[in-house]
C-alpha positions as CSV (number, residue, x, y, z in Angstrom):
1,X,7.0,95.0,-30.8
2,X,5.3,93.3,-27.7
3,X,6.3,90.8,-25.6
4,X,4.7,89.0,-22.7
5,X,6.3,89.1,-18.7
6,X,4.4,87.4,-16.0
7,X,1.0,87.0,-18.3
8,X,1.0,90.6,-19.1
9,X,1.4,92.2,-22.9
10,X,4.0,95.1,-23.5
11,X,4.7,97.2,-26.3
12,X,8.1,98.9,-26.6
13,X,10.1,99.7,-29.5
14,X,12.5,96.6,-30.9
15,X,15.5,98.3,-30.5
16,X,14.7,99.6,-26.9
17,X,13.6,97.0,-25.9
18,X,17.3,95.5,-26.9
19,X,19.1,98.1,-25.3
20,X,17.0,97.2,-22.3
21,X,17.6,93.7,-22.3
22,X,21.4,94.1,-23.4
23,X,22.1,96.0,-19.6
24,X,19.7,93.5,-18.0
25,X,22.1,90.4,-19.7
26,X,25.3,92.4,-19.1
27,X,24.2,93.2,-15.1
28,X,23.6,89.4,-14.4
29,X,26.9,88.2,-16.4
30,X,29.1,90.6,-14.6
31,X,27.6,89.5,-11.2
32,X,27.9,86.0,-12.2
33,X,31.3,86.9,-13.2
34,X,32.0,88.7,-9.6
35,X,31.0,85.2,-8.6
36,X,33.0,83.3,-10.7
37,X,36.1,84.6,-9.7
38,X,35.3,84.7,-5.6
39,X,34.4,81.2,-6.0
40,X,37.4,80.1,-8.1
41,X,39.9,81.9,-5.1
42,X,38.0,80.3,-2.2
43,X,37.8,77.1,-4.6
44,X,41.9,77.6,-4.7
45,X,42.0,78.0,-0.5
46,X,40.2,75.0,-0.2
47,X,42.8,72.5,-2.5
48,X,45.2,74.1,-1.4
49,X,45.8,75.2,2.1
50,X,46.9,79.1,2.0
51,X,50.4,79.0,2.0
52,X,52.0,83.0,1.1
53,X,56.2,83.5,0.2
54,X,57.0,86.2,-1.3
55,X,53.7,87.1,-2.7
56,X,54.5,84.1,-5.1
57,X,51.2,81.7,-6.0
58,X,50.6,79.3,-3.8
59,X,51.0,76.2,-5.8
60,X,54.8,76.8,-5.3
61,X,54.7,76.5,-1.4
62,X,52.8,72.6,-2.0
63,X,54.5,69.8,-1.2
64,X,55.6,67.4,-4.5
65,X,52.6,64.8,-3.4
66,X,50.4,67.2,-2.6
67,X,50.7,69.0,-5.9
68,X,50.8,66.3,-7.5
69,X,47.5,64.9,-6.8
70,X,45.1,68.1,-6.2
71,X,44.7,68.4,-10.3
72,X,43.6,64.6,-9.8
73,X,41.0,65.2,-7.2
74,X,39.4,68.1,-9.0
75,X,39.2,66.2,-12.5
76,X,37.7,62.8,-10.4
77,X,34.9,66.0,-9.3
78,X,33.8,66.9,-12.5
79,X,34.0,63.7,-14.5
80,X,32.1,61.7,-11.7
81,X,29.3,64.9,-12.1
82,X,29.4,65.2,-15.9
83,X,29.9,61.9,-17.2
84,X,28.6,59.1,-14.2
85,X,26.0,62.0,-12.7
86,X,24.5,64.2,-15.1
87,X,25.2,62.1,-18.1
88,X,27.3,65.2,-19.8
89,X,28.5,64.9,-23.6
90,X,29.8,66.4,-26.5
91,X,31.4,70.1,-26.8
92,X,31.5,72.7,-23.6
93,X,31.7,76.4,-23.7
94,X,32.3,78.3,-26.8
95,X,31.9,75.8,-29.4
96,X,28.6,74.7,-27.5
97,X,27.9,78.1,-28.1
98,X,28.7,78.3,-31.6
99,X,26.9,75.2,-32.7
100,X,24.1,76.1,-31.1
101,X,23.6,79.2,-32.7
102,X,24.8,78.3,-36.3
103,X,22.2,75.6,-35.4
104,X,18.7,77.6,-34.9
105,X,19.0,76.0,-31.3
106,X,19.0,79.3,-29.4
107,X,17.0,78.4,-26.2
108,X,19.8,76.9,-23.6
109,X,19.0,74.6,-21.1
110,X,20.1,75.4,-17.6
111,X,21.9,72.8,-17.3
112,X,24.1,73.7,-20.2
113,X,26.2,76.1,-17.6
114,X,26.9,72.9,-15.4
115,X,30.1,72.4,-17.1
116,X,30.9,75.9,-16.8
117,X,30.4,76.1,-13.5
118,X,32.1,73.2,-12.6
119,X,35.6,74.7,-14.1
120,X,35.6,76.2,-10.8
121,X,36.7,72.7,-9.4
122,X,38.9,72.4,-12.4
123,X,41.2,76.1,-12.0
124,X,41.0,75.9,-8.2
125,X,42.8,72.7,-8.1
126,X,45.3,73.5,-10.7
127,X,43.8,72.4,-14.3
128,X,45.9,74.1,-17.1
129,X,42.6,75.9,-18.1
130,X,41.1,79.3,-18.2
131,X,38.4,81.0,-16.6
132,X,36.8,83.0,-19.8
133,X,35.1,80.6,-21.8
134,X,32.8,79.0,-19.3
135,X,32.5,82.4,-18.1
136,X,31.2,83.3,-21.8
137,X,28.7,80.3,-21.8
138,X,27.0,81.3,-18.2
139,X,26.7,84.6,-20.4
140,X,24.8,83.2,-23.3
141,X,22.8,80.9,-21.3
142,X,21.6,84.2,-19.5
143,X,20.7,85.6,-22.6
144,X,18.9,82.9,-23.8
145,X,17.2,82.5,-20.7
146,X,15.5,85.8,-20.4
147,X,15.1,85.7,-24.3
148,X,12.6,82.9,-23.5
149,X,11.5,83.9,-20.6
150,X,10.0,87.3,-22.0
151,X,8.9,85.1,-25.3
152,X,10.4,87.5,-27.7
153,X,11.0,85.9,-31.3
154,X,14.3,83.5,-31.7
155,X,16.0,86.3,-34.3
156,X,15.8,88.9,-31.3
157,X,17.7,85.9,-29.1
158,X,20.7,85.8,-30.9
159,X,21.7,89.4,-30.6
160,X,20.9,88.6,-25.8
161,X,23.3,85.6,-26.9
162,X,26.0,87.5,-27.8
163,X,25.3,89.9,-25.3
164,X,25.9,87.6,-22.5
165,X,29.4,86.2,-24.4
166,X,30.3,90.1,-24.9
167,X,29.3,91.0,-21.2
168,X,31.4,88.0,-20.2
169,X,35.0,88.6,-21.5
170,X,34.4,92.4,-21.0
171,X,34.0,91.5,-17.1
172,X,37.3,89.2,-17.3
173,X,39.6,91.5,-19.0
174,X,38.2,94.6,-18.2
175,X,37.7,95.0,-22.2
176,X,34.5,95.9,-22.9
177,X,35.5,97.0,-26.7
178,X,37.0,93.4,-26.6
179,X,34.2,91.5,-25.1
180,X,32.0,93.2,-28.4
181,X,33.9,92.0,-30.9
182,X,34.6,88.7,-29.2
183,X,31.0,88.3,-29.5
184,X,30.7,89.3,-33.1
185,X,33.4,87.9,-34.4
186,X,33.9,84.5,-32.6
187,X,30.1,83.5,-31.6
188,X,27.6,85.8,-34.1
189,X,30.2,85.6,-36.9
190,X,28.6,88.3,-38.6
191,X,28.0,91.9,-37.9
192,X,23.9,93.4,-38.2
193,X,23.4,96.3,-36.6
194,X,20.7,95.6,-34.6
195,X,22.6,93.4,-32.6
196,X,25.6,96.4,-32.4
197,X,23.4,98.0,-29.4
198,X,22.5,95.3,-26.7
199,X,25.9,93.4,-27.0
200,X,27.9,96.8,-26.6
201,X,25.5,98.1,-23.5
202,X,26.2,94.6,-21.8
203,X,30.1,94.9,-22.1
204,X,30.1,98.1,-21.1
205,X,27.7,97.0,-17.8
206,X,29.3,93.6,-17.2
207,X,33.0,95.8,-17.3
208,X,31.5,98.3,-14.9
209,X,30.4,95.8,-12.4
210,X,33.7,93.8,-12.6
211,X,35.6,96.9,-11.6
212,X,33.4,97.9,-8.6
213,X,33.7,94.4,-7.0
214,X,36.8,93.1,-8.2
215,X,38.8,96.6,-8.9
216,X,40.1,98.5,-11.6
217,X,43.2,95.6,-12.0
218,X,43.9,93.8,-15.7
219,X,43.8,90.3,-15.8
220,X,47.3,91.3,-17.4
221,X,49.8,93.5,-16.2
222,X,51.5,95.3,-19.1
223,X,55.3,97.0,-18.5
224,X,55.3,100.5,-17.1
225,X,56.9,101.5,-20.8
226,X,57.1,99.8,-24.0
227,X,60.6,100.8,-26.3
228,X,59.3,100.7,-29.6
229,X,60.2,101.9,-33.0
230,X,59.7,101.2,-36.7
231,X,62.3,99.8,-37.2
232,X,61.3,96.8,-35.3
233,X,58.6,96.4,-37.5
234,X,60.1,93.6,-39.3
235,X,60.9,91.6,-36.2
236,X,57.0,91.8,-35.1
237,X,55.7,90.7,-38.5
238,X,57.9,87.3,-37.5
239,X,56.2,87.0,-34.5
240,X,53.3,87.1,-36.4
241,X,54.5,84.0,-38.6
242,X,55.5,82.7,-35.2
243,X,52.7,82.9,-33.2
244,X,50.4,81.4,-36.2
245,X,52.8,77.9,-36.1
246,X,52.6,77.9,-32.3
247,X,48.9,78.4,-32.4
248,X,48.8,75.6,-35.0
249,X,50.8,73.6,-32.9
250,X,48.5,74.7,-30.0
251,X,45.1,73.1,-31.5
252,X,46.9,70.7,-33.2
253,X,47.8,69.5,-29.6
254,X,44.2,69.5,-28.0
255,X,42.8,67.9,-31.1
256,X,45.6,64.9,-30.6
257,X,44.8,64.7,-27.1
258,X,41.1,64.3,-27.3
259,X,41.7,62.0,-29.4
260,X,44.0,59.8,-27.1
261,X,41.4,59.9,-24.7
262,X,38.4,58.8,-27.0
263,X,40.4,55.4,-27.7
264,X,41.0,55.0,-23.9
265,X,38.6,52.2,-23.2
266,X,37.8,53.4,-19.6
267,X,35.0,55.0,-18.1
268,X,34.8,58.9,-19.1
269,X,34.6,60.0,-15.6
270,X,37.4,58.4,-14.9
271,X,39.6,60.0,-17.8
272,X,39.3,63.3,-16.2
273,X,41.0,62.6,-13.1
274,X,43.6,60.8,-15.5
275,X,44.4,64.1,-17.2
276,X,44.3,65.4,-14.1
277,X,47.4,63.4,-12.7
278,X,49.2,63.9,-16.0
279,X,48.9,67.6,-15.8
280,X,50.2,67.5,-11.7
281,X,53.2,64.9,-12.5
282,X,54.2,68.1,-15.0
283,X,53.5,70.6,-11.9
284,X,55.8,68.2,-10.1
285,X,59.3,70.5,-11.3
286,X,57.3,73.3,-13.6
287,X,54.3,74.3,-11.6
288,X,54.2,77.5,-13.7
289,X,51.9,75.8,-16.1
290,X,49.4,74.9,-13.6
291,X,46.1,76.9,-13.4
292,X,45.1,79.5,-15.3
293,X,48.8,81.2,-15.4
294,X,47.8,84.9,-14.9
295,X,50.4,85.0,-11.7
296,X,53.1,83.9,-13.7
297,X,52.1,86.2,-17.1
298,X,52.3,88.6,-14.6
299,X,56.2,87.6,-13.4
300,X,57.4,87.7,-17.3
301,X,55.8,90.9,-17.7
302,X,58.4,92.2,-15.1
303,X,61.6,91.1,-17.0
304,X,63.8,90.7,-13.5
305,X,62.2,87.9,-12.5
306,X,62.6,85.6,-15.3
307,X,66.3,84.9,-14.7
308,X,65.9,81.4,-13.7
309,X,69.3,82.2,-11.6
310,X,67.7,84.6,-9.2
311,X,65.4,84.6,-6.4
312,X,62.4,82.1,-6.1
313,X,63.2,80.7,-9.7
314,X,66.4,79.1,-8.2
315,X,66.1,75.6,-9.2
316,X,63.5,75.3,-11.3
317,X,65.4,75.3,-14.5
318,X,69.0,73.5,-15.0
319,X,71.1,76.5,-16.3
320,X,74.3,75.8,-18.6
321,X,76.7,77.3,-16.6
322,X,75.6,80.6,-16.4
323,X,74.9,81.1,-19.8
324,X,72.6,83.8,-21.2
325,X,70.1,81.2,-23.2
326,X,69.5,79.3,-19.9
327,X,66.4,82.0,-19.4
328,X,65.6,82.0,-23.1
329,X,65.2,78.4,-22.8
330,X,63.2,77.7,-19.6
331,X,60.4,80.5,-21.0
332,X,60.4,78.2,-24.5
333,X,59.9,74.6,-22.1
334,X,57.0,76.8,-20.2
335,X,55.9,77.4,-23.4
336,X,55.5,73.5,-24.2
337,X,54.4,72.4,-21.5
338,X,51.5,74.6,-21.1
339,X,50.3,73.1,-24.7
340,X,50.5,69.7,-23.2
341,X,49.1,70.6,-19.6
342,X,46.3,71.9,-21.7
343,X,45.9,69.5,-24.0
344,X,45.7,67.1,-21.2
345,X,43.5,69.3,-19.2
346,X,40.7,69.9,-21.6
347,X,41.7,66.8,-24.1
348,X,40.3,64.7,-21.1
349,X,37.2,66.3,-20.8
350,X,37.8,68.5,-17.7
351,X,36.3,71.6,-18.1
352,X,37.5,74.7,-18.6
353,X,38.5,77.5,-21.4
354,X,41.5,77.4,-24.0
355,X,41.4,81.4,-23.6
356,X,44.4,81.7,-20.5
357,X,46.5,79.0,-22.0
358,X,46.6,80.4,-25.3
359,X,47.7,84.1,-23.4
360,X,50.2,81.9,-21.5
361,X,51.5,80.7,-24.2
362,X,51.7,83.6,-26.5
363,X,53.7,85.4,-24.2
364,X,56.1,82.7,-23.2
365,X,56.7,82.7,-26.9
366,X,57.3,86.5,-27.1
367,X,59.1,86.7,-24.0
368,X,61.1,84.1,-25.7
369,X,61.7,86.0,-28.9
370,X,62.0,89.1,-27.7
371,X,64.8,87.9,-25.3
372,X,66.5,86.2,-28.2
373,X,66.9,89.7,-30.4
374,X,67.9,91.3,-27.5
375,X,70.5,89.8,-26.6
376,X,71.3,89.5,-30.5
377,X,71.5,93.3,-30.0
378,X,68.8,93.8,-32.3
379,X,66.0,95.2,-30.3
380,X,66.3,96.8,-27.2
381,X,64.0,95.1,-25.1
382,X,61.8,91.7,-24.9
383,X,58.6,93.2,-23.7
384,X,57.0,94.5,-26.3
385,X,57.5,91.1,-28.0
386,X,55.6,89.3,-25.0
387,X,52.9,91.6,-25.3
388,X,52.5,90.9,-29.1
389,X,53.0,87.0,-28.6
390,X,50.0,87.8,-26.6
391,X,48.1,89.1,-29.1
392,X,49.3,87.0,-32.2
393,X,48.1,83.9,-30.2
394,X,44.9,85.3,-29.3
395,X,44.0,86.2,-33.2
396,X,45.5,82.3,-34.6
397,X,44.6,80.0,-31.9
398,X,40.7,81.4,-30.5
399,X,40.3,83.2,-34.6
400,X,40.0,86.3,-32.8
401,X,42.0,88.9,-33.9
402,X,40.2,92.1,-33.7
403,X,39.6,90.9,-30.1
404,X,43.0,90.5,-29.9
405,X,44.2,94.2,-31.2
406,X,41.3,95.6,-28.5
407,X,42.4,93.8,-25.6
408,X,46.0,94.4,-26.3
409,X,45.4,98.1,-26.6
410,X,43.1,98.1,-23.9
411,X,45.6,97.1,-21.3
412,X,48.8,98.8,-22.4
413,X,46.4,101.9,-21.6
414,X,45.8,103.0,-25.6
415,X,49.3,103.8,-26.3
416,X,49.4,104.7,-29.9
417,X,53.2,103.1,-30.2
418,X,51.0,99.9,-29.9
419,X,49.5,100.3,-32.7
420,X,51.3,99.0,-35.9
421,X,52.9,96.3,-34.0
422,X,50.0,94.8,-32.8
423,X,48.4,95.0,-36.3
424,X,51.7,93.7,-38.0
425,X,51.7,90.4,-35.6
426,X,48.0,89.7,-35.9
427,X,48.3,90.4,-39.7
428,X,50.7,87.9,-40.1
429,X,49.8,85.4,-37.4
430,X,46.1,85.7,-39.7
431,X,48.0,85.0,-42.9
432,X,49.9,81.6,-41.6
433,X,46.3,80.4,-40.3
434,X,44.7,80.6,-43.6
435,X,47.0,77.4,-44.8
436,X,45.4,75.7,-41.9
437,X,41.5,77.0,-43.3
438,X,41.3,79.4,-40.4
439,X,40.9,76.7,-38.0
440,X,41.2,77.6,-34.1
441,X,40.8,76.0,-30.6
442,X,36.8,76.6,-30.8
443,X,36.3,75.5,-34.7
444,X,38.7,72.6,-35.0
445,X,35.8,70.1,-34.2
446,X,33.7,71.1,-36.8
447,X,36.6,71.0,-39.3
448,X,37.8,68.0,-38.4
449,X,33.6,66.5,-39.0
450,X,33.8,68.3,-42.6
451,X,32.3,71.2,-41.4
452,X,32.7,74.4,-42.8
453,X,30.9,76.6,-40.1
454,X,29.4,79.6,-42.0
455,X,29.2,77.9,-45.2
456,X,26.5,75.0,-43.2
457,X,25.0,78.1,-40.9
458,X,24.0,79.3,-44.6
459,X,23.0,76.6,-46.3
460,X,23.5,73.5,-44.9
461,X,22.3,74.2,-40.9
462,X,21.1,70.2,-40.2
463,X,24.9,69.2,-40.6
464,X,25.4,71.5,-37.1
465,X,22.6,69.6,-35.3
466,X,23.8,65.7,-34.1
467,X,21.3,63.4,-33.4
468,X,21.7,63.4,-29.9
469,X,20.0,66.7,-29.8
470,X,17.0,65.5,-30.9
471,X,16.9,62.0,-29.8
472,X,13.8,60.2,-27.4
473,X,15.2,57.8,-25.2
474,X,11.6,57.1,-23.7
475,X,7.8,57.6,-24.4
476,X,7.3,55.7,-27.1
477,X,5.7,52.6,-27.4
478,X,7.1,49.1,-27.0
479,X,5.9,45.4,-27.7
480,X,7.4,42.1,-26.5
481,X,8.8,40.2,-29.5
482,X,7.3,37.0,-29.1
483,X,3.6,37.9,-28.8
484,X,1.6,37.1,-31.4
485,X,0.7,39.8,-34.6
486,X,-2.9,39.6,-33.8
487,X,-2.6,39.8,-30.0
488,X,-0.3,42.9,-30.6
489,X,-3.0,44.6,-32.6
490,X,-5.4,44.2,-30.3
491,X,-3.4,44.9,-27.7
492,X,-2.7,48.5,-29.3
493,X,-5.8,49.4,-31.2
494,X,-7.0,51.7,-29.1
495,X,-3.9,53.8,-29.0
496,X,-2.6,56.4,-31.3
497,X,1.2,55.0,-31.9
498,X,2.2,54.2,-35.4
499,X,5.1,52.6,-34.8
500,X,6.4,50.5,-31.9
501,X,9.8,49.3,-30.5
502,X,10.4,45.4,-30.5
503,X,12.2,43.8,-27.6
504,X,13.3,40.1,-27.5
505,X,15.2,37.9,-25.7
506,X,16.9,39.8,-22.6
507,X,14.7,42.7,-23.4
508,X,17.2,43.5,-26.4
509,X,16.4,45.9,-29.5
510,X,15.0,44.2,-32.1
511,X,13.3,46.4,-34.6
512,X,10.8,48.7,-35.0
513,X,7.5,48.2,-36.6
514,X,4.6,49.9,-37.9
515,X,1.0,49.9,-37.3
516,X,0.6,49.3,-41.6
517,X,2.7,46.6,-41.3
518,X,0.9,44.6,-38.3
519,X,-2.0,45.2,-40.3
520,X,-1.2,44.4,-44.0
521,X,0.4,40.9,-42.2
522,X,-3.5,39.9,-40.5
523,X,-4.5,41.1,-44.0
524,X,-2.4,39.0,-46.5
525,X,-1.1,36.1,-44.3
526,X,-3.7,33.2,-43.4
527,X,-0.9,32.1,-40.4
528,X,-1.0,35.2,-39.2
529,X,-2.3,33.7,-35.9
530,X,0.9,32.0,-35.6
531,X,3.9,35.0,-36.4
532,X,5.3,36.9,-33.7
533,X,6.3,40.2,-33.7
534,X,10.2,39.4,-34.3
535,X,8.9,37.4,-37.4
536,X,7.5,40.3,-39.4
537,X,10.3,42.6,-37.9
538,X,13.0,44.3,-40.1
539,X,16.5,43.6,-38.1
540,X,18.2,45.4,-41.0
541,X,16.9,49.0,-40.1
542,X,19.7,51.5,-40.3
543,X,21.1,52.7,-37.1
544,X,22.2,55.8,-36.1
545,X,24.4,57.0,-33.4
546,X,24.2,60.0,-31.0
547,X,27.5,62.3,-33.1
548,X,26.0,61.6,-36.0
549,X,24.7,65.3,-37.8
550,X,20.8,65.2,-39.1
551,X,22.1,65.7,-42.1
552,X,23.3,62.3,-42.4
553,X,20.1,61.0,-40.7
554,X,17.9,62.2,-43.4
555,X,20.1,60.9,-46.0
556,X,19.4,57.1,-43.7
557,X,15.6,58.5,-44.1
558,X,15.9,58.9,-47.7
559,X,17.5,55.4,-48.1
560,X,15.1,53.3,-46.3
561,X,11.7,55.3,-46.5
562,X,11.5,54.8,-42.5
563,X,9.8,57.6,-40.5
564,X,12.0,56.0,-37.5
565,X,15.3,55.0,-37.0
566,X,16.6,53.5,-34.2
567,X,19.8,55.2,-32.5
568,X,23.3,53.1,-30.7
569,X,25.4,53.8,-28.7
570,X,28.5,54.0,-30.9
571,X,30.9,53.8,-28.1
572,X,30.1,51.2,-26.4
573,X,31.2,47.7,-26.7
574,X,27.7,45.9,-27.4
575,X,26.4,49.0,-29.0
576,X,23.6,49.5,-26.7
577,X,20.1,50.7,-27.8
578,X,19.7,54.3,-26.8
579,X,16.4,55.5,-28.3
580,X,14.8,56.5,-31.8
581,X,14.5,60.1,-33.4
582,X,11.7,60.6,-36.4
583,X,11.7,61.7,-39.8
584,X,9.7,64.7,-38.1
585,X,12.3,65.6,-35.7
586,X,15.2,66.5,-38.4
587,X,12.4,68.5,-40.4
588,X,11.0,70.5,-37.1
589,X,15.1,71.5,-36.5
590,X,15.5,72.4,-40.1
591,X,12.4,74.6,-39.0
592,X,13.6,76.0,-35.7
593,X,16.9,77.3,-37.6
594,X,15.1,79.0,-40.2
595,X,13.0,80.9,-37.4
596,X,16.1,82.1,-35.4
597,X,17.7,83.5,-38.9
């Protein structure tokens, strides 16, 4: 193949060329990565003044205001950047990702990785969100980026996509086995082999470069020794059914919570900081649940620090005199309220991932279980069952689970006891999610449109692709509603426009109207001197609005024979004219995915 690099031609085998580009994508996500994380510490220092007992995190040592109001400040941030600044809306992260892709619409903008970037403002001041997905999307936007900038062919950028995702959660986790079949199972959804090679290299790069900077150290610290046997089998097959109803319960929550907000009739950079101040009024008594919750993971790994009676968790949980359930029972209300700081955190619109809080929760959950047997006498010990809750809730609530077998192996160093437990919980956790049509955190949107994601990649793409995507808000032509049909003609004669906007009073929409039309009304009317354009303007034209799929459009297209349609805003109170999109513009997408598959 050849491709073209600063106006010069190169030829180099395709799948060199790959492998090339694959350690080129994974370099720049694991610096970016490097980066992330620096940022997202200083970002913390900076909220929240560096305050050190015990080792413990340092949202503990806060005062209650204080606390209270820093998840505030940092969601007033981003939503006065994304929603009153840069106009920012619609998904973020991974199912950005994935729509794009199923969509044909593999060359990002830059300014897709604003959102990602500014999750920064939303972990370091204590957001119940997670680092990895926008992580993943500086990733893809990197691959895409350098797939265009060396003009290779759309099918080649897909595989640089992926690479960037894969090269992302390899860097995070340290999992570069995890970070490939994150990519191919979560974003590609299918498996070719020519993507196998660039998507592997980068994991393996991104994961290297991690661990120079950052250190050899998992995101999660597993116990020193797991007691395992099979005849706890059973048990971890209902976890499995466990973890798939909390990861139900999980999306379910963030669905609910998105929608709350959407019926909010406030500004949406003001809903952030909202969510915000709901999620630090929690942190108020349970600031476990704030941030990304890999300090506290950490604390349940080690089992003799989750006595609620001991130490620095004196307080924080109302104990029953003593009684044995009292931990049980504050590791099952952590577990709750991280689904609600969540929901709140990224139902708002604050950015962030839904990868940490689904860990969090998973092993709250198993800690919970595993606790439960043991003191039932029926296991020996709980921490095996918080490193499966782990893993059960990575493989219902992100759709995930080989990832979620990888990564768990991966940090509890290989250990072949891991094994069939793992595989048992994710089995089952799988099998309870296909009553729910395999719905998790990053697909729920598109299920809950109609969308069956692979089925439309295959044969239905234009019901991935919303309007917005595609929609002109300026250059085209416009006429004044009371000027007279022949005056208009004249007036546009010497231009090449077919069709023109018509404003009246106030400067409001009123129609759109075509050069034919002007014409066949001098033509056929002899008081044609006397109509204006309003007169000879359809106010009936179907409107569109911004979520609306192109699908849809095109049926609109089909119904009135139009080559434009106007588009509204659909959510706001006057339903405000936004632009037009053409009968052209749906067929050139439909065009653009057939190219990248």
């Amino acid at each position: 193949m050849q491709f073209v690099l600063a106006g010069r031609t190169f030829r180099i085998s395709r799948f060199f060329f790959l492998l090339i580009m694959g350690a080129l994508v994974g370099a720049l996500t694991g610096g970016v990565t490097v980066c992330f994380r620096l940022a997202a510490i200083k970002g913390e220092q900076l909220f929240f003044p560096a305050y050190h007992h015990a080792g413990l995190p340092e949202i503990w040592s806060l005062d209650a205001l204080e606390r209270m109001l820093m998840p505030a400040v940092g969601g007033l941030i981003c939503g006065l950047i994304l929603f009153r600044f840069g106009k920012f809306e619609g998904s973020h992260h991974i199912p950005a990702i994935l729509r794009a892709v199923a969509s044909g619409h593999i060359y990002f903008k830059l300014r897709m990785a604003v959102p990602s970037l500014l999750s920064i403002v939303t972990l370091a001041s204590g957001g119940s969100v997670g680092p990895e997905g926008p992580i993943a999307e500086i990733g893809s936007v990197t691959g895409s980026q350098i797939g265009r900038l060396v003009k290779i062919p759309p099918k080649m950028v897909k595989p640089l996509i992926g690479a960037g995702v894969a090269g992302g959660i390899a860097a995070v986790f340290n999992a570069p086995i995890g970070g490939l079949f994150f990519a191919i199972e979560v974003i590609l959804r299918d498996y070719e082999i020519a993507s196998f090679t660039p998507i592997a290299v980068s994991a393996v790069v991104a994961s290297v470069i991690a661990q120079f900077f950052l250190g050899d150290r998992m995101a999660i610290a597993f116990p020193a020794r797991l007691d395992i046997s099979a005849h706890d089998l059973p048990f971890f097959a209902l976890l499995g059914v466990v973890c798939g109803f909390l990861s139900i319960l999980y999306i379910r929550g963030l669905g609910a919570c998105h929608d709350q907000f959407h019926r909010i009739r406030i500004p949406m950079w003001l809903k952030p900081a909202i969510g915000g101040l709901c999620v630090g009024l929690i942190g108020l008594v349970f600031p476990n649940v704030m941030g990304e919750g890999y300090d506290w993971i950490r604390q349940v790994m080690r089992p003799e620090t989750i006595n609620p009676s001991e130490g620095w968790l004196r307080g924080a949980f109302l104990q029953v005199g003593g009684h044995w359930l009292a931990p049980v029972c504050f590791l099952l209300v952590l577990m709750f309220l991280k689904i609600l700081a969540t929901s709140l955190s990224l139902g708002s619109g604050n950015p962030g991932g839904s990868f940490a809080p689904a860990i969090f929760i998973g092993v709250m959950g198993g800690a919970a279980f595993g606790m439960l047997l043991k003191e039932l006498r029926w296991v020996p010990s709980q921490d095996a069952f918080a490193v499966m809750g782990m893993a059960g809730l990575i493989a219902g609530a992100l759709g995930a689970p080989i990832t979620a077998i990888m990564i768990t192996l991966r940090h509890g160093g290989n250990a072949p006891e891991l094994l069939l437990p793992v595989m048992t919980t994710v089995a089952l956790t799988v099998f309870v999610m296909q009553f729910s049509r395999n719905m998790s955190v990053y697909t729920l949107e598109f299920l809950r449109m109609g969308i069956d994601l692979d089925h439309a990649r295959e044969s239905d793409p234009l019901s991935l692709v919303r309007v917005q995507s595609v929609l002109h808000t300026s250059g085209f032509e416009e006429l004044p509603g009371d000027i007279p049909v022949c005056e208009a003609l004249e007036r546009v004669k010497e231009g090449l426009a077919r069709w023109f906007v018509v404003r009246g009073d106030g400067g409001q929409f009123a129609g759109i109207v075509s050069l034919h039309e002007m014409r066949m009304t001098i033509s056929e009317s002899e008081l044609s001197h006397l109509l204006v354009q309003t007169d000879i303007t359809d106010a009936f034209t179907p409107r569109l609005t911004p979520e609306m799929s192109l699908k849809d459009a095109l049926a609109y297209f089909g119904a009135s024979e139009a080559e434009v349609l106007p588009v509204f805003d659909s959510k706001a109170r006057d339903a405000a004219f936004l632009g037009v999109i053409s009968r052209q513009d749906a067929l050139n997408a439909y065009w653009q995915f057939t190219q990248a598959i």
